[in-house]
Phi, psi and omega in degrees: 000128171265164197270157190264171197273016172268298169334305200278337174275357168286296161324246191359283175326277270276314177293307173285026184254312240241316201278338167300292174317334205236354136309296173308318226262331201262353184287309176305293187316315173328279174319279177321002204044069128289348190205218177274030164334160090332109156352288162281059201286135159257186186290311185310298166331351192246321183303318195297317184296303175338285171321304161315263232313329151322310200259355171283258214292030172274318184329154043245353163265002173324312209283329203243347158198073167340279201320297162339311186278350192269333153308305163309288210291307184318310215260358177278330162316284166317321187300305174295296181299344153298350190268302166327286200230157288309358181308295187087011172263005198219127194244077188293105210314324173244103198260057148206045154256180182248136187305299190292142187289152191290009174270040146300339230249312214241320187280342189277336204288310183322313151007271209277359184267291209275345163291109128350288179256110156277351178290322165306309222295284205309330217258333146321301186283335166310282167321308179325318204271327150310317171300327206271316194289344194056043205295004178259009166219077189271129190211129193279348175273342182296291200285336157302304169308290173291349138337300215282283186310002185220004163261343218276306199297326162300325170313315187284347189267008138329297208281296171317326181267347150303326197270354192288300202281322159314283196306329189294306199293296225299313197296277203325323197278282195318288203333305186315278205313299198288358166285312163311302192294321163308326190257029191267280189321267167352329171240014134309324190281306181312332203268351185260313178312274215293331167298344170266353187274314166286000167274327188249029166273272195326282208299320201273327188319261178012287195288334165282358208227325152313285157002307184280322164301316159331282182334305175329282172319303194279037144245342183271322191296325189310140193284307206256184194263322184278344159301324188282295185316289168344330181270286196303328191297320183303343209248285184307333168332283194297349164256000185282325195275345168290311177331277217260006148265009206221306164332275198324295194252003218262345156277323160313016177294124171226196213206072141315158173231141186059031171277175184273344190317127171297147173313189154277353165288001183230356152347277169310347169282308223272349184259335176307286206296339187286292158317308178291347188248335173151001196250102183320161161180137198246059195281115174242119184231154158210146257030219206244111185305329202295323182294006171286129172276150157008289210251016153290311146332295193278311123024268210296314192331296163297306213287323165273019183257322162294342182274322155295006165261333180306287193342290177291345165297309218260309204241028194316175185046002193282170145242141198288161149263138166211125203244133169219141191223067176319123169211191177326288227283306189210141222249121167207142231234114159218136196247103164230127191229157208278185184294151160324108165269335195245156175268148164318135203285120219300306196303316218266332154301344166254008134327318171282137180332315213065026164248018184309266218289356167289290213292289160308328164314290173308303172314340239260303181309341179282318175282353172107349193264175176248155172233146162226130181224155188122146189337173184227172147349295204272001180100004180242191192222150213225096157277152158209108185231120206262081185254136194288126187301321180241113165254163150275157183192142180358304196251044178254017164253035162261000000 
């Protein structure tokens, strides 16, 4: 993130804040001999002083060129200690202070924080440290001190610039996460839009597609005429709305987990309702439904409900079987109906996606089982579908 120009001008005082202090303190330090002061200051001691004090206020360029200021300080550093030792023109009251002024201290810090290339950085602060220890007049208070003034800053901007680069990954990690989590939501909103757009695809086709038939029934059976037309008008109604229901929704159908679909336990309704509009049907089940798990249940459910809506479309009046058979291992679910004696009605068969038995398929394979589908022998058409009796799911750890 960059910083903006109330930020960069906040920096800016807060360094030229830093390098005015560490002007006074070393100019003050000085004059008292803390540092190579003279007994006796000449004008060069004074041109000399000016000049730290010069090289002092470069720390406010820490941020925007280290190297440079750590350059500055070295070389005011060399200059003095060359005035010193072999020059002889500058007499220091005390000759075990250490030459360099405290802002070394700010300046060594800049390097490894604000440098790019730490190899430039360390091979800098390295010369830096040397110039300050003096190692050709060894003295153990000089070369601690000075040691002490060019490790404390690089360390701590070590330290600073780990915790920098840390806080950074964590806020980039929270950024992340809550991006995931927005497209999380977001496709979680989607994916309940199409469960609920393939739920009333399935329900409502099933229940119009009863309708129509009814309708259907009642314009051939009807005595009187104005009843027949009724009939007929109620029957295009209902299929112009599959129409524009299969447009809308008829591809969105997916395979929820923890829907409301009724069970195996609804079988008989669904053959019951198939008997009522005109399509014989027969439900033979054997073993024990309970070994059907939940969402295997609800699998077979869809899978005879899309095959008995095919049925009455494509084969109205034939009759259907429909054989289901429970064991351990596996559930297996077959829907067959004999050949057409009558043709189908064109309205009401071109109502469907033509993704019926895709749609099954898909569902069938998320659970793991298999379909076979397609013509038979006798002239009729064959469902068969093979679901494993138990899948787990969420909530069969409830």
């Amino acid at each position: 993130m960059t910083d903006g120009p109330w930020h960069r001008r906040h920096w800016v005082a807060v360094d030229v804040a830093i390098a005015a202090g560490f002007a006074l303190l070393d100019t003050g330090a000085t004059l008292i001999g803390a540092s190579w002061w003279p007994y006796r200051p000449d004008t060069l001691a004074w041109v000399m002083l000016g000049v730290q004090a010069l090289a002092c206020a470069s720390v406010a360029f820490r941020r925007v060129a280290p190297l440079t200021v750590v350059g500055v300080l070295g070389a005011f550093t060399v200059a003095v200690t060359l005035l010193i030792s072999p020059a002889d023109v500058l007499t220091p009251a005390h000759d075990t202070n250490v030459w360099a002024p405290y802002a070394t201290l700010v300046a060594a810090y800049g390097p490894l924080f604000h440098q790019q290339n730490r190899r430039t950085a360390f091979l800098a602060l390295a010369a830096f440290t040397l110039v300050i220890m003096r190692p050709w007049e060894p003295s153990v208070t000089v070369m601690t001190i000075g040691l002490l003034r060019t490790a404390v800053g690089p360390l701590l901007a070590l330290y600073f610039d780990a915790r920098r680069r840390m806080v950074c990954a964590l806020v980039e990690r929270v950024e992340r996460a809550e991006r995931e989590r927005h497209l999380l939501a977001e496709q979680a909103r989607a994916e309940e839009r199409v469960r609920l757009a393939g739920e009333m695809h399935d329900v409502v086709t099933h229940r119009v597609s009863l309708m129509v038939l009814q309708a259907g029934a009642l314009r051939v059976t009807a005595q009187d005429e104005g009843t027949r037309q009724a009939a007929e008008e109620l029957r295009a109604a209902g299929c112009q709305a599959l129409e524009e229901l299969r447009d809308l929704v008829g591809i969105l159908r997916t395979m929820p987990e923890g829907d409301q679909t009724p069970s195996v336990g609804g079988f008989a309704d669904l053959v019951a309702e198939s008997m009522a509009v005109g399509t014989p049907a027969e439900l033979i089940e054997h073993g024990d439904p309970a070994l059907a798990s939940p969402l295997v249940g609800r699998t077979a459910y869809r899978i005879l409900r899309e095959a008995l809506t095919n049925v009455r479309k494509h084969a109205p009046g034939t009759q259907v079987t429909v054989r289901v058979e429970y064991d351990k291992a596996q559930v297996r679910i077959t829907v067959h109906n004999n050949a057409p004696t009558v043709g189908a009605s064109s309205a009401l068969a071109a109502t469907g996606s033509g993704m019926g038995i895709a749609h099954l398929r898909r569902r069938i394979e998320l659970v793991h089982g298999t379909l076979r589908a397609g013509p038979c022998p006798d002239g009729g058409f064959s469902v068969e579908a093979t679901l494993p009796s138990y899948v787990p799911t969420a909530e069969s750890a409830v």
